[in-house]
Backbone bond lengths (Angstrom), bond angles and torsions (degrees), N, CA, C in turn:
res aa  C-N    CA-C-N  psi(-1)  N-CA   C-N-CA  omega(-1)  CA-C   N-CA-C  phi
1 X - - - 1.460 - - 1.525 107.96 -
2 X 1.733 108.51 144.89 1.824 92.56 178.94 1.307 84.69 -110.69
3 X 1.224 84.00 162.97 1.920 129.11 166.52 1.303 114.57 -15.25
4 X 1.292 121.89 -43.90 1.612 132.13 -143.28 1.933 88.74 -100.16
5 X 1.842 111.32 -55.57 1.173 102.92 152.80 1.122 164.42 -39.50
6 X 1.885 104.83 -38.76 1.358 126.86 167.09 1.317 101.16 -63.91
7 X 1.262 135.23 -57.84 1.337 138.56 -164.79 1.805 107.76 -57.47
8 X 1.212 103.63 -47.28 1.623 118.68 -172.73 1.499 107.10 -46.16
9 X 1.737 100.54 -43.35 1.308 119.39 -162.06 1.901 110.18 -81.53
10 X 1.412 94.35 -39.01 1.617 99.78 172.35 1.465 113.00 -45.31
11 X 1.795 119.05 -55.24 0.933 131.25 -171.30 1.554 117.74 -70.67
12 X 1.212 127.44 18.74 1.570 138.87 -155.09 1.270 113.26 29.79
13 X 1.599 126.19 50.90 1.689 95.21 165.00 1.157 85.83 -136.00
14 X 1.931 95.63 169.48 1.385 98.63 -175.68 1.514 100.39 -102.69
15 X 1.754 114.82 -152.41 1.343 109.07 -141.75 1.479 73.49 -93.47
16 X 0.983 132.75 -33.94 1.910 130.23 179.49 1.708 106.86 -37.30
17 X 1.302 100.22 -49.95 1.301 122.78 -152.31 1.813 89.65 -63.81
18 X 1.007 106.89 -82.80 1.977 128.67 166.00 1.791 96.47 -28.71
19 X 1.120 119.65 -36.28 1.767 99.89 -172.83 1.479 98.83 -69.35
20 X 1.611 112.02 -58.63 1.228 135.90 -151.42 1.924 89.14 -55.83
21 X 0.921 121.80 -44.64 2.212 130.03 -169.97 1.709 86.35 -72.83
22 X 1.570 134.82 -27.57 1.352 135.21 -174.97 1.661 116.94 -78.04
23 X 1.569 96.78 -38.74 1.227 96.09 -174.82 1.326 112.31 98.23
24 X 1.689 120.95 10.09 1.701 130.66 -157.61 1.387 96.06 -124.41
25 X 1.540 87.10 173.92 1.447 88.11 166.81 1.510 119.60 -101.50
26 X 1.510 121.99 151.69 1.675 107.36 166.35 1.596 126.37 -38.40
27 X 0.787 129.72 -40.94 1.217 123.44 161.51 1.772 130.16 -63.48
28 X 1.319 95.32 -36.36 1.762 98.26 170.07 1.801 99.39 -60.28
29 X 1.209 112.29 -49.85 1.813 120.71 -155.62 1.804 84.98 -81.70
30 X 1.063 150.94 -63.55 1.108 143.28 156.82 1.756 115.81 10.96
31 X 1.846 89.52 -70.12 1.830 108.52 -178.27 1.425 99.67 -53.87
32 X 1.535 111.71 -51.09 1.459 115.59 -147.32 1.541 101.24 -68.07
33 X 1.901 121.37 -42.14 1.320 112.53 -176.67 1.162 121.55 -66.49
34 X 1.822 117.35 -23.42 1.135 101.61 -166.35 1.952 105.97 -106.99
35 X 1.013 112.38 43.43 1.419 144.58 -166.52 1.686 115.04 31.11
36 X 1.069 122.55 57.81 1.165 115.23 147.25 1.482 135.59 -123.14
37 X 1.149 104.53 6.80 1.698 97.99 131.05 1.716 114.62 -134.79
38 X 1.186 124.01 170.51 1.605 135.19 -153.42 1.633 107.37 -84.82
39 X 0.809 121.84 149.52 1.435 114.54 164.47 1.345 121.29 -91.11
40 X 1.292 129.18 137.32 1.479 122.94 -156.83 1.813 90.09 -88.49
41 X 1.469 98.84 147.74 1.404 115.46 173.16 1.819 116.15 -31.57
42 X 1.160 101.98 -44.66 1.556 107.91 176.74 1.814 124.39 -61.82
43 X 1.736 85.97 -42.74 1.589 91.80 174.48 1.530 121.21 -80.01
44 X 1.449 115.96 -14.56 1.477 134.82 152.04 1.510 108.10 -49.37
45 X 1.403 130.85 -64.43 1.083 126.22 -170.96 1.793 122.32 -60.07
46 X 1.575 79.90 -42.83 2.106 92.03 173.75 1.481 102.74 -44.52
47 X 1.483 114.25 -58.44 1.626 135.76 -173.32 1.361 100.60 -50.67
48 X 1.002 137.30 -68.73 1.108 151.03 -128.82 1.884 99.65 -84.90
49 X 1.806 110.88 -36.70 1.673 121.56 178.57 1.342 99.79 -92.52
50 X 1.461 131.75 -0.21 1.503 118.23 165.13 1.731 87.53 -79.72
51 X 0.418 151.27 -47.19 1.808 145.29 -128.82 1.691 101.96 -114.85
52 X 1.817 102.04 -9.96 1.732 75.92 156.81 1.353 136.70 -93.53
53 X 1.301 111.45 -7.03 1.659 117.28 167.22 1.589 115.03 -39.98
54 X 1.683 110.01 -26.99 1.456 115.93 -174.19 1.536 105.75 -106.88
55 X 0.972 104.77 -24.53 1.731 111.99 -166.68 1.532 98.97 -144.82
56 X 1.265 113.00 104.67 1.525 117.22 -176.10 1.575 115.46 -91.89
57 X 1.430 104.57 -2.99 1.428 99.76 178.96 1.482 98.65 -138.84
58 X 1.043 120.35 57.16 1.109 125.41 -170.40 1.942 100.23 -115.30
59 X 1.260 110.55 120.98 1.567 108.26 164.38 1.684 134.10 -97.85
60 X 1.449 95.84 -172.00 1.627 94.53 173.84 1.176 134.07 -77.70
61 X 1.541 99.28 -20.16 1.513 107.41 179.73 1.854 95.41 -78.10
62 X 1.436 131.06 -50.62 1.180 117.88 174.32 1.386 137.38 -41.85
63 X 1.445 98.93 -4.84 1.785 105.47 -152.16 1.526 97.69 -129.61
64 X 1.264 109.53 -28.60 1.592 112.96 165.17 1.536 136.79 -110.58
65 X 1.591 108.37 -13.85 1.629 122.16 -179.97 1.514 85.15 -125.98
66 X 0.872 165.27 55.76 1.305 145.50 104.57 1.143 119.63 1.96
67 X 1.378 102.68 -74.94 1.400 125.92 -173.76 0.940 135.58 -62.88
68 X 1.482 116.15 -18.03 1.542 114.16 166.74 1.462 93.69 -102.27
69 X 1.375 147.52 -16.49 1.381 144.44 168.83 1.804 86.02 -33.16
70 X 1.527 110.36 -66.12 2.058 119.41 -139.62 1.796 78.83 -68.20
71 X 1.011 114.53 -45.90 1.320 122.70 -166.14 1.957 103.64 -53.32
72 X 1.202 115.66 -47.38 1.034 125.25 170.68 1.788 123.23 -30.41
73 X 1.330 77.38 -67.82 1.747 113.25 177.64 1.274 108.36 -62.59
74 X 1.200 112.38 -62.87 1.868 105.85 178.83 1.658 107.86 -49.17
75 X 1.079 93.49 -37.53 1.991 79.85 -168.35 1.386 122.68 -92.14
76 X 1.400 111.35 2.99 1.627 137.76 -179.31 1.678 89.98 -102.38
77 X 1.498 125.02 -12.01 1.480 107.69 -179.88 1.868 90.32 -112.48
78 X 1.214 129.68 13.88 1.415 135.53 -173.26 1.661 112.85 61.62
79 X 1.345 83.69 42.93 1.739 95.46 170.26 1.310 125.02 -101.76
């Protein structure tokens, strides 16, 4: 499961639920969670104030580059 999902899912909604707060369609938000296409800075921010009720200091870079953060690290440790 990625990141963008787990989070979606913490917060109980489904991916309907997340288009409809986007302004997209399920299928656009579909692409976007499962990353092939980007989420525009704006729809980052929407994302980003559902998820502080749970995580109040939680950012965008945490919630969307994660992954190249671990990615970072593994290959700076010759991983």
């Amino acid at each position: 499961m990625n990141i963008i999902a787990g989070y979606r899912r913490m917060l109980g909604y489904t991916q309907n639920d997340i288009a409809q707060l986007l302004k997209i369609s399920k299928q656009s938000y579909w692409l976007k969670e499962n990353g092939r296409v980007a989420f525009s800075d704006k729809e980052k921010v929407i994302f980003r104030n559902l998820l502080v009720s749970i995580f109040p200091d939680i950012s965008i870079d945490e919630i969307f580059f994660a992954h190249l953060q671990r990615n970072t690290k593994k290959n700076d440790l010759g991983g």
